[in-house]
KOLPAVEX-554130 format. One line per 3 residues: number of its first residue (from 1); their letters; for each residue x, y, z of C-alpha. Coordinates in Angstrom, 2 decimals, decimal comma, padded with zeros to 5 digits. Example, Ala and Ser with C-alpha at 12.3 -4.5 7.8 and 13.67 -1.06 7.14 Angstrom:
<pts>
1 = as = 012,30/-004,50/007,80; 013,67/-001,06/007,14 .
</pts>
This chain:
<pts>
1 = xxx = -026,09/102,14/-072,96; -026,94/101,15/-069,12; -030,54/100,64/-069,33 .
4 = xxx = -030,18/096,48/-069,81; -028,46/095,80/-066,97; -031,06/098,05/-065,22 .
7 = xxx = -033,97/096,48/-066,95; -032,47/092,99/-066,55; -031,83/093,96/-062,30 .
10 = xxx = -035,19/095,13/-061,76; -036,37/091,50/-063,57; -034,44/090,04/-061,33 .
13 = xxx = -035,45/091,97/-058,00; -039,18/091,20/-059,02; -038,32/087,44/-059,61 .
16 = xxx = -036,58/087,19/-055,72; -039,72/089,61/-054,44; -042,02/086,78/-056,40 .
19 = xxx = -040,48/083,92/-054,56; -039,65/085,48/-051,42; -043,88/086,42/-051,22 .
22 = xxx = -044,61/082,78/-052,61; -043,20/080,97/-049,93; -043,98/083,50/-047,30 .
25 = xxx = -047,76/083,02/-048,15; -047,09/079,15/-048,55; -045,57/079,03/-045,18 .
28 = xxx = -048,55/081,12/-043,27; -050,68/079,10/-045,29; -048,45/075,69/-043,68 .
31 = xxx = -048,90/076,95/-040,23; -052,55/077,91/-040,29; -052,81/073,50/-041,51 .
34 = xxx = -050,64/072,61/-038,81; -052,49/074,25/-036,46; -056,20/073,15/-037,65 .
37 = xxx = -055,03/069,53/-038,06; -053,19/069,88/-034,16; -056,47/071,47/-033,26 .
40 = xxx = -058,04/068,60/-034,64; -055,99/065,91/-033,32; -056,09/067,45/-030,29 .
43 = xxx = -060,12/067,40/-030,50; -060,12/063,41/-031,35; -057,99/062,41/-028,20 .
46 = xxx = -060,25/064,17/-026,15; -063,46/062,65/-027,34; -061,41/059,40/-027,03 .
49 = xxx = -060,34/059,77/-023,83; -063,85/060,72/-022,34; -065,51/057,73/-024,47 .
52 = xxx = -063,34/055,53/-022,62; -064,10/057,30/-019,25; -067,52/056,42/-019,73 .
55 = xxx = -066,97/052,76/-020,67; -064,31/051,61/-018,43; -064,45/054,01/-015,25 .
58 = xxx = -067,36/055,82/-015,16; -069,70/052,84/-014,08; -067,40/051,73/-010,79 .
61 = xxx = -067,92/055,02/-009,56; -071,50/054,03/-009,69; -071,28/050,74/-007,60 .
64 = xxx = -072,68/050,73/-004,39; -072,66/048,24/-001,53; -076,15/047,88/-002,56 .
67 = xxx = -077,73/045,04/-004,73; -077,43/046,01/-008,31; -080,84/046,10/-009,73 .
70 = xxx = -082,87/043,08/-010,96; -081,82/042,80/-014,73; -085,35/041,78/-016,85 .
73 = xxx = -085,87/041,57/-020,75; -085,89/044,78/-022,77; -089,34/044,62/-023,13 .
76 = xxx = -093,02/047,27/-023,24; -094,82/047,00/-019,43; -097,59/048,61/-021,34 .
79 = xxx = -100,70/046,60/-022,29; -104,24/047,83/-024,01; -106,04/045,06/-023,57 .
82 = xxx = -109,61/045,43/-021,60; -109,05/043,47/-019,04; -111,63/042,51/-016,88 .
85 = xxx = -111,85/041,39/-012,90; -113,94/039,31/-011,38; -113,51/038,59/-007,47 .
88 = xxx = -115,00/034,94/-007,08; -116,01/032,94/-003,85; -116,82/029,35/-002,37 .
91 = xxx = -118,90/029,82/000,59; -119,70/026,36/002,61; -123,30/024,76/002,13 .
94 = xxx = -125,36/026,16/005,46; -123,35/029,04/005,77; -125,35/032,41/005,79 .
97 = xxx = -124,42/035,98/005,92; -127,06/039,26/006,05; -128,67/039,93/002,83 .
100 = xxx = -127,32/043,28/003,03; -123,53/041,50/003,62; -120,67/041,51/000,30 .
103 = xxx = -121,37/038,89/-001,80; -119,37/038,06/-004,86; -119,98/034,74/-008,33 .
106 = xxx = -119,06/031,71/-007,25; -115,83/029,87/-008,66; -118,33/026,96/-009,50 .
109 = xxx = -119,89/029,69/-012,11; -116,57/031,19/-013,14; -114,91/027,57/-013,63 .
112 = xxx = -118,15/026,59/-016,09; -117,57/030,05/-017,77; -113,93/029,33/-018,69 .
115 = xxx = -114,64/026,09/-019,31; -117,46/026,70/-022,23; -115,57/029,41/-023,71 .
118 = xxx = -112,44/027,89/-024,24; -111,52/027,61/-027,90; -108,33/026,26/-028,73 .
121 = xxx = -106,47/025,53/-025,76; -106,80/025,17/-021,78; -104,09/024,51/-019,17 .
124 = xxx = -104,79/023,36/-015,23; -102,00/023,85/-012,77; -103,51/021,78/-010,04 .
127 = xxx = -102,27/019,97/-006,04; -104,81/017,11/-006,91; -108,37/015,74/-008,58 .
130 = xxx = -111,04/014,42/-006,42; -114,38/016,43/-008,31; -116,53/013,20/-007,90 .
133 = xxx = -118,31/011,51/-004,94; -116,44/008,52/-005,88; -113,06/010,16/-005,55 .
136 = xxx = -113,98/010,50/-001,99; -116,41/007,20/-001,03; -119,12/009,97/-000,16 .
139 = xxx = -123,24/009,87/-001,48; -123,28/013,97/-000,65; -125,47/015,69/-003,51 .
142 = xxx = -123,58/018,96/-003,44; -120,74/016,97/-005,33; -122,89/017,21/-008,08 .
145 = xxx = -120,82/020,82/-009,17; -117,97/019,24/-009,07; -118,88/016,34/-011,06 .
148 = xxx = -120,23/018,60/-014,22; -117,09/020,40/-014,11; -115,07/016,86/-014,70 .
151 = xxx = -117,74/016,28/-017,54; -117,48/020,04/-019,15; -113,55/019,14/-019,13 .
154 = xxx = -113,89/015,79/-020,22; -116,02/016,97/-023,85; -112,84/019,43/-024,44 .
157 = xxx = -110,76/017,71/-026,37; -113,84/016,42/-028,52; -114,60/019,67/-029,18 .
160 = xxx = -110,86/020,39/-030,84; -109,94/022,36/-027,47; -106,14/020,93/-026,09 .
163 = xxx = -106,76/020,24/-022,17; -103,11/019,96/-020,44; -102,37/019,32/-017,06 .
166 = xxx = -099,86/019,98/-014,63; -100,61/017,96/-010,81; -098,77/016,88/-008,42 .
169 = xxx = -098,05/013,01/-007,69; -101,42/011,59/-006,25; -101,18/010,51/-002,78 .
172 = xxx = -104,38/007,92/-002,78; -106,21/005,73/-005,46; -108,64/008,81/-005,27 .
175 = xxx = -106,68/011,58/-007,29; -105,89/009,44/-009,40; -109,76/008,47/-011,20 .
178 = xxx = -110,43/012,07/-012,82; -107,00/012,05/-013,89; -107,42/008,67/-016,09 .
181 = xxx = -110,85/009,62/-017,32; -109,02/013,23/-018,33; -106,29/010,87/-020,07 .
184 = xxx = -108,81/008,64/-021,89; -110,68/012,20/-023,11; -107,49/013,07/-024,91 .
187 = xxx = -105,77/015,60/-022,11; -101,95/015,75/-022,02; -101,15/015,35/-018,16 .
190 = xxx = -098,05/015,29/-016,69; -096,93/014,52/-013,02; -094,34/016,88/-011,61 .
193 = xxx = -092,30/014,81/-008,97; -091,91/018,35/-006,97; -090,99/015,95/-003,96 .
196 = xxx = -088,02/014,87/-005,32; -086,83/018,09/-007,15; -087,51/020,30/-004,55 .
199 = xxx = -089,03/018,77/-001,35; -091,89/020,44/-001,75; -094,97/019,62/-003,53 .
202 = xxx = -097,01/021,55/-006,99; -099,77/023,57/-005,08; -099,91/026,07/-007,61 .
205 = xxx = -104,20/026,29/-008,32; -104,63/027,89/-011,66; -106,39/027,97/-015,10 .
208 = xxx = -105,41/029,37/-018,55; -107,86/029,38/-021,10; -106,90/030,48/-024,84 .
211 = xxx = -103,81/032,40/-024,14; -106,32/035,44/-022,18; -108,42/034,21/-019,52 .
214 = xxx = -107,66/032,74/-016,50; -108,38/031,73/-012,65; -106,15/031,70/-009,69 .
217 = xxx = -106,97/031,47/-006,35; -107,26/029,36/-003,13; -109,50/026,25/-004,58 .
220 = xxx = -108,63/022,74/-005,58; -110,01/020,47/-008,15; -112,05/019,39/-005,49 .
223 = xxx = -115,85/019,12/-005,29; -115,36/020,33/-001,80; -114,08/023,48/-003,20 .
226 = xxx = -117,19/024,17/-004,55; -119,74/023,51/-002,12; -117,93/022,86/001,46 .
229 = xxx = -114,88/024,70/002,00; -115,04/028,60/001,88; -112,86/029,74/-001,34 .
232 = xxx = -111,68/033,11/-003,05; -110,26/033,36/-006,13; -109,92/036,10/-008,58 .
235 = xxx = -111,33/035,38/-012,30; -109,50/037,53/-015,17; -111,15/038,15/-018,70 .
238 = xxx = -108,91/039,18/-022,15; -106,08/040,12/-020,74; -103,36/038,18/-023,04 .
241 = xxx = -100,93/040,09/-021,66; -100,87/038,74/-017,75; -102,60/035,59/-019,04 .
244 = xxx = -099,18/034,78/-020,91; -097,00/035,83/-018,50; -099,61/033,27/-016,40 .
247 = xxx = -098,44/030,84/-019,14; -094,49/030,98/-018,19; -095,27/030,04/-014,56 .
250 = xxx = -097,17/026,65/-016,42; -094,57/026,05/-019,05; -092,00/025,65/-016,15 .
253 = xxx = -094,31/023,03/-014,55; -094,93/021,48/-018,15; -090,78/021,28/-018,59 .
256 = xxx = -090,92/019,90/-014,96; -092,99/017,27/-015,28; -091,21/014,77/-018,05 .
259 = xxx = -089,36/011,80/-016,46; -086,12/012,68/-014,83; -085,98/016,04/-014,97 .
262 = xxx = -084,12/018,69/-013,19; -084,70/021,96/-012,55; -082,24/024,81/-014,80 .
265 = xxx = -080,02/026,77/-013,54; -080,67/029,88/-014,86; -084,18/029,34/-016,95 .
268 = xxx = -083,55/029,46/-020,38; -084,71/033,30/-021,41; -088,26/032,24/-022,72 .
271 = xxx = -089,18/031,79/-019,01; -088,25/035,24/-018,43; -090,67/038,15/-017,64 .
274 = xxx = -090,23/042,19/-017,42; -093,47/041,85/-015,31; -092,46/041,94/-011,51 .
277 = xxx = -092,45/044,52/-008,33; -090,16/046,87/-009,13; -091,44/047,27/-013,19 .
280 = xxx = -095,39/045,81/-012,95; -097,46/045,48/-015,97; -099,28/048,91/-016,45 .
283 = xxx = -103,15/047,40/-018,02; -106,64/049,07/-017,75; -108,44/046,60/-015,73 .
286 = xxx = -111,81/046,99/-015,37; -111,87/050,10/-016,93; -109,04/051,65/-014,39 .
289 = xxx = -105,49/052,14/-014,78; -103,90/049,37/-012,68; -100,56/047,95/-012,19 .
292 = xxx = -099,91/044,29/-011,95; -098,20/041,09/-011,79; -097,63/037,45/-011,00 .
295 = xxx = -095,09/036,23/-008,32; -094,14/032,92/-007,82; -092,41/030,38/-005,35 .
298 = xxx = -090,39/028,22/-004,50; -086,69/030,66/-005,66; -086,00/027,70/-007,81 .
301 = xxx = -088,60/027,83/-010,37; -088,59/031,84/-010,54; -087,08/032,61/-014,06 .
304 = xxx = -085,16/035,76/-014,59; -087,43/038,84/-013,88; -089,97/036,78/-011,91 .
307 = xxx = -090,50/038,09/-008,09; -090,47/035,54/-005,30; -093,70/034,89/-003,58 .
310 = xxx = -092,33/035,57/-000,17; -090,82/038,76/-001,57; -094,05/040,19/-002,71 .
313 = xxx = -095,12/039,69/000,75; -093,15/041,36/002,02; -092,96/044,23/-000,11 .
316 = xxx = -096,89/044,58/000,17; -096,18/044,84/004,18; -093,16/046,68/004,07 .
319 = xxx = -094,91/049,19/001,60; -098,39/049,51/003,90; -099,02/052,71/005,67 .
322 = xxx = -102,54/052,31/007,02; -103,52/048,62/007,38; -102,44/045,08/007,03 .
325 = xxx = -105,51/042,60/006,72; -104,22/038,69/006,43; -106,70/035,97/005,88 .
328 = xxx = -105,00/032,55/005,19; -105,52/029,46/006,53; -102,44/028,51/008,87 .
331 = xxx = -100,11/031,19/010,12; -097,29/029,65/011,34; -093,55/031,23/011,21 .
334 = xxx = -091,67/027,48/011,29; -090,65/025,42/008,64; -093,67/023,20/009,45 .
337 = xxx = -093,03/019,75/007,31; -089,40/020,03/008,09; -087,10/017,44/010,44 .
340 = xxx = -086,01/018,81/012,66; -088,28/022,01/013,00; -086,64/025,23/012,23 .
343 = xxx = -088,56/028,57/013,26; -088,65/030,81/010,42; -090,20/034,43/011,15 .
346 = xxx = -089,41/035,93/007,91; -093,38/037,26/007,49; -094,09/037,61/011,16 .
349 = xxx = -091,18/040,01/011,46; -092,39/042,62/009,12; -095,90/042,02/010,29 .
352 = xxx = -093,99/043,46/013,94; -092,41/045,95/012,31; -095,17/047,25/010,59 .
355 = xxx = -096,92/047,40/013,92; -094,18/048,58/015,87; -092,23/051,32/013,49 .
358 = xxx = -095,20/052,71/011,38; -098,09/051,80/013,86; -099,94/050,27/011,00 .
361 = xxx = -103,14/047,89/011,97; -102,83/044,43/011,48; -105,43/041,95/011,16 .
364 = xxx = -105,22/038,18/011,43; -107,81/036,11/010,31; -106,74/032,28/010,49 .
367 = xxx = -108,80/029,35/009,74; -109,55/026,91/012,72; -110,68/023,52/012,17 .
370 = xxx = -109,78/019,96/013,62; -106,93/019,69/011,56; -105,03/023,06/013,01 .
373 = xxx = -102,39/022,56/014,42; -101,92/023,06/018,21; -098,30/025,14/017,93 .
376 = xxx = -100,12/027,65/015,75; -101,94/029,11/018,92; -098,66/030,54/020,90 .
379 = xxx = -097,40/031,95/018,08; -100,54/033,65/017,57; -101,31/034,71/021,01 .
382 = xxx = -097,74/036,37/020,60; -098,92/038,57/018,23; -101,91/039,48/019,74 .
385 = xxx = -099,94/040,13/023,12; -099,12/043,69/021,54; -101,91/045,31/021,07 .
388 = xxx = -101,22/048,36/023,45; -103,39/050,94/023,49; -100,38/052,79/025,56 .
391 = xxx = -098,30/052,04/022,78; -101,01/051,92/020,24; -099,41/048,76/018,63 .
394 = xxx = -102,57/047,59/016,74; -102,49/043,80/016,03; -105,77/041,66/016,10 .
397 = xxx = -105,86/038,22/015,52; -109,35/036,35/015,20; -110,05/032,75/014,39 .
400 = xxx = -112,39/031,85/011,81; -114,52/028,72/012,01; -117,17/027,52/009,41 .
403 = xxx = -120,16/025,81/011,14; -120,42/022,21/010,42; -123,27/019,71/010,94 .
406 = xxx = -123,10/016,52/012,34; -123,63/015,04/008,27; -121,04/017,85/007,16 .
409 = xxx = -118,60/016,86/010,20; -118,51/013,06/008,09; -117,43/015,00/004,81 .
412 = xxx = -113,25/014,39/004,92; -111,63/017,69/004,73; -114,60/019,87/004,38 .
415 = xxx = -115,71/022,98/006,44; -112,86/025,24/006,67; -111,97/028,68/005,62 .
418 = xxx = -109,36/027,65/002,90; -108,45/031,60/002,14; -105,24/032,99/000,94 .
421 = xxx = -104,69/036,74/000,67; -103,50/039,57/001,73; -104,96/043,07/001,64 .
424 = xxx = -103,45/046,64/002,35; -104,49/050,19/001,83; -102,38/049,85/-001,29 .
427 = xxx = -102,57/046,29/-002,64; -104,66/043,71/-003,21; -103,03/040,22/-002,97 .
430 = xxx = -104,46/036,46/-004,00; -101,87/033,51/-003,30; -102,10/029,95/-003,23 .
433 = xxx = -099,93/029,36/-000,45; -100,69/029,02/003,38; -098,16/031,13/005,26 .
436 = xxx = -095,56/028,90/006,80; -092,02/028,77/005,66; -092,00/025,48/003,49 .
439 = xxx = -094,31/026,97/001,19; -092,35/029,71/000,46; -089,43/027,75/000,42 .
442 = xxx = -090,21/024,03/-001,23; -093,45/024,47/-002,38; -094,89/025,33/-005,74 .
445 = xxx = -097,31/028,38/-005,73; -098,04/031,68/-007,27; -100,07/034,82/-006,64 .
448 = xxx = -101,60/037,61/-008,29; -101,15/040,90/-006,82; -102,59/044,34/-008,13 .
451 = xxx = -102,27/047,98/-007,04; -105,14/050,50/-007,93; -103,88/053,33/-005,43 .
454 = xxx = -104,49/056,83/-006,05; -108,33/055,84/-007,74; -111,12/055,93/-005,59 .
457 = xxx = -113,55/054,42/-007,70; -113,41/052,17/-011,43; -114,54/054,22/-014,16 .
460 = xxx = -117,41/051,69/-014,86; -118,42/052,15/-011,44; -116,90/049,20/-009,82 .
463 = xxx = -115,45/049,36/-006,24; -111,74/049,26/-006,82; -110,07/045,68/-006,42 .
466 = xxx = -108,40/046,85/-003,30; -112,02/047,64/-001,60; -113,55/044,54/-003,11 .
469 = xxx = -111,43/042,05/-001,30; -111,70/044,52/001,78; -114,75/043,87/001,69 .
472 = xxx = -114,92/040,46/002,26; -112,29/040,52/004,55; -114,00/042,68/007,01 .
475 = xxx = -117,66/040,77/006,40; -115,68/038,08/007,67; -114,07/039,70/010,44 .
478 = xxx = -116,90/041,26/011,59; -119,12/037,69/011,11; -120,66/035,43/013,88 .
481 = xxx = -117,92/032,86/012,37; -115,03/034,89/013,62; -114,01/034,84/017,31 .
484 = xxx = -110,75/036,70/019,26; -108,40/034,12/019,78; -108,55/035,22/023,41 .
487 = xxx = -111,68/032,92/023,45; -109,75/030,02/023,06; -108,83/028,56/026,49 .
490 = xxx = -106,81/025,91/024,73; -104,77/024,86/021,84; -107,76/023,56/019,67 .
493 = xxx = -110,24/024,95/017,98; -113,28/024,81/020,50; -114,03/027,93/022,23 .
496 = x = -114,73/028,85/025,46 .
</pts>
C-alpha cells in the first residue's frame, strides 16, 4: 500500500513548513531588536552629544567683551527681620534753625541707646578717641556728653558685655587716654597699622551692638562730635541681617589689626557677602520694602561680593534721573595726601555727565572752615561755571559754614559741617569718607546706602529714607549758614 510514504511526506512537508515559519518569525522578530536597540543607540549619542554641547561649547558662545558678572555666595537676599531706621544728627552748640525747620535724635541719644542695650557683645570701628576734656587740654562743659559715653562704655565689660575695638594708630598722647582706660575696663582693642598696609589710614566710624543694631555715619569718638561739629549718621534697630554683614567689614579690621599682618589676597570666603549693588539685601525697613547694602573702601579690604565705595558712588550718580544732592565736607578730585599730587576726577566726571547728558541737578554743599584747603575753590568754581540756563546744565555749589564764637573759635577742630552723603531721587547714601581720591583709594571707610523708590510714603507713616535725608539736605541748603561760592572773593573761607 502507498499511503506511508504519503503519510510519512506530508510529516515531513509540515516539519520543513514548521521550521521554515520558526525562523521566519525569529528573524522578523531579530530585525524589529536590531532596529529598537539602533533606535536606541542612536537616541543615547544624541543626548550625549548635546550634553556635551552644553558643557564644553555652549558657554563660549556666551562670552562677551564685557566683564563677566560679579560671582557672590549662593546665598537668600531675603530678610524678615523688622528693621528699623533712625536718621540721627550733631548740630553745633549756638546753632539754630526755625522751629518749623527738619529736625532729627541726636547721635549723643542714639550712642547712649546702643550703649545701654547692649547685651552680649559690642564692636567700635573708630579713626580715634578723644571723648574727654582732658583728651583735648579744654575746661568746655559741653564735653560732658562725651565723657558719659566713655563711662557707659567703660561699665560694659562689668556688666558681662565684650567691648572690642578696632582704631587707627593714635597720632598724639591724646587718643591714646580713653583707649587705656577702655583696656583697663576689660575691652579687646587692637591698632590697625592701615599706614603701613595700605597708606591710608582706618576711618571707618561704626558700631555693632549684639549681632543687630548698629550706627554708621560721619562722627568720631570725639566729644566734639557731639556738641561742636555738625554730624549725620543713620541709627539701625534688629536688623541681624545687615548688622552681620556690618560685622564682616569689622572682622577684616579685627584680622588687620594683630602684629605684622598683611592683607589676603583673595579674603578667605567667610568675608564674603551676596549683599552688594547689583543683588542688595531685600528687608522691610521701617515697615517698607527696601533694598540695601554696605559698600566699603579701600579695593583691598573688599572681600568677594563686597561693592567698592567709590563704585557705589558712582552707580548712585550714574543711576540718577532727577537730582544729585552732595553734602560732604571736602570735594576735591586729586589724590590730596599724595607726593607728588595726582588729579583724580573719577566722581567729578560723572557728576559732569550727569549734568551734561541727562540734565540732572546737582547740588554741592561743601563744608568751609579754616582748615579748607585753598585748591578746593577752583575746582569748585569749575563746576559751578556750568550752570547755563541756555544749556540748562544745572550745577550749584554752596559753601556751608557753622557760626563760631570767639570761645568756640579756641575749641581745636570744632565748628564745621563734618557731613558725608549723598542723596538722589532714587537713593539715599551715608559714607564715612570725604570725597577726594585717597579715601577711596588708601583709606578705610564704608557706607550704607538704601533705595526705597517706587513708595511714596512708609507704611507706619514715616517719610521715606530718601525724603528724610532730603530733608536735611535742603534745610541746609536753603539755611543762613549756606552761601554761593560766588561770594567768595578768595580762596578761604571768609565771604565777601
Amino acid at each position: 500500500m502507498t499511503s506511508q510514504p504519503l503519510y510519512t511526506q506530508l510529516k515531513e512537508s509540515e516539519e520543513v513548513e514548521e521550521q521554515v515559519l520558526w525562523f521566519t518569525q525569529h528573524h522578523v522578530s531579530a530585525r524589529r531588536y536590531y532596529r529598537c536597540a539602533l533606535l536606541i543607540a542612536l537616541l543615547v549619542t544624541m543626548l550625549f552629544c548635546a550634553m556635551l554641547f552644553q558643557l564644553l561649547i555652549f558657554p563660549f558662545l556666551l562670552v562677551t567683551p564685557m566683564a563677566m558678572p560679579e560671582v557672590i555666595p549662593n546665598q537668600d537676599n531675603k530678610c524678615d527681620d523688622p528693621c528699623r531706621w533712625v536718621l540721627v544728627e550733631s548740630i553745633p552748640e549756638g546753632m539754630i534753625y526755625n522751629e518749623s525747620i527738619t529736625s532729627n535724635p541726636s547721635i549723643y541719644q542714639a550712642w547712649l541707646n546702643l550703649i545701654r542695650s547692649a547685651n552680649s557683645s559690642m564692636d567700635i570701628a573708630s579713626f580715634y578717641w578723644t571723648l574727654t576734656n582732658e583728651d583735648t587740654e579744654t575746661s568746655e562743659p559741653t564735653a560732658s556728653q562725651g565723657e558719659e559715653i566713655l563711662q557707659e562704655l567703660l561699665r560694659l565689660p562689668q556688666r558681662g558685655v565684650v567691648l572690642r575695638i578696632v582704631v587707627n594708630p593714635p597720632s598724639s598722647p591724646g587718643q591714646k587716654n580713653d583707649l587705656q582706660a577702655l583696656t583697663q575696663s576689660g575691652a579687646l582693642i587692637r591698632v590697625v597699622e592701615l599706614p603701613k598696609l595700605t597708606g591710608g589710614v582706618l576711618h571707618t566710624k561704626f558700631l555693632v551692638v549684639d549681632g543687630k543694631h548698629m550706627f554708621i555715619g560721619s562722627a568720631n569718638m570725639d566729644w566734639r562730635s557731639l556738641t561742636q561739629v555738625k554730624e549725620l549718621g543713620a541709627t539701625v534697630y534688629n536688623c541681624s541681617c545687615l548688622v552681620k554683614d556690618l560685622q564682616k567689614i569689622f572682622q577684616a579690621y579685627w584680622a588687620l589689626g594683630v602684629p605684622n599682618a598683611s592683607i589676603p589676597s583673595p579674603w578667605p570666603e567667610e568675608y564674603s557677602t551676596s549683599y552688594n549693588k547689583d543683588t542688595p539685601l531685600a528687608v522691610t525697613l521701617n515697615s517698607t520694602s527696601s533694598q540695601i547694602y554696605l559698600s566699603s573702601a579701600p579695593p583691598a579690604l573688599c572681600a568677594q561680593g563686597r561693592t567698592e565705595d567709590l563704585q557705589a558712588i558712582l552707580s548712585i550718580i550714574d543711576d540718577a534721573r532727577v537730582f544729585v544732592y552732595v553734602a560732604v565736607m571736602d570735594y576735591i578730585p586729586t589724590m590730596e595726601f599724595s607726593h607728588p599730587k595726582k588729579y583724580w576726577p573719577e566722581i567729578d566726571d560723572h557728576l559732569r555727565k550727569a549734568a551734561y547728558e541727562r540734565k540732572v541737578h546737582i547740588r554741592l554743599l561743601i563744608s568751609c572752615w579754616h582748615h579748607t584747603e585753598p585748591f578746593m575753590f577752583p575746582f569748585l568754581r569749575s563746576l559751578a561755571a556750568m550752570r547755563d540756563n541756555k544749556t540748562h546744565y544745572d550745577i550749584d555749589v554752596k559753601l556751608f559754614i557753622v557760626p563760631t564764637t570767639a570761645a568756640q573759635a579756641r575749641i581745636p577742630y570744632a565748628r564745621v559741617n563734618h557731613n558725608k552723603y549723598l542723596v538722589t531721587d532714587k537713593v539715599a547714601y551715608i559714607g564715612t569718607s570725604n570725597w577726594s581720591g585717597d579715601y577711596f583709594v588708601q583709606t578705610a571707610g564704608s557706607a550704607l546706602i538704601v533705595n526705597q523708590t517706587g513708595v511714596a510714603t512708609a507704611s507706619d507713616g514715616q517719610a521715606m529714607v530718601q525724603k528724610q535725608l532730603q530733608d536735611v539736605f535742603e534745610r541746609d541748603w536753603n539755611s543762613e549758614y549756606s552761601r554761593e561760592i560766588s561770594s567768595f572773593s578768595q580762596n578761604k573761607c571768609k565771604a565777601r
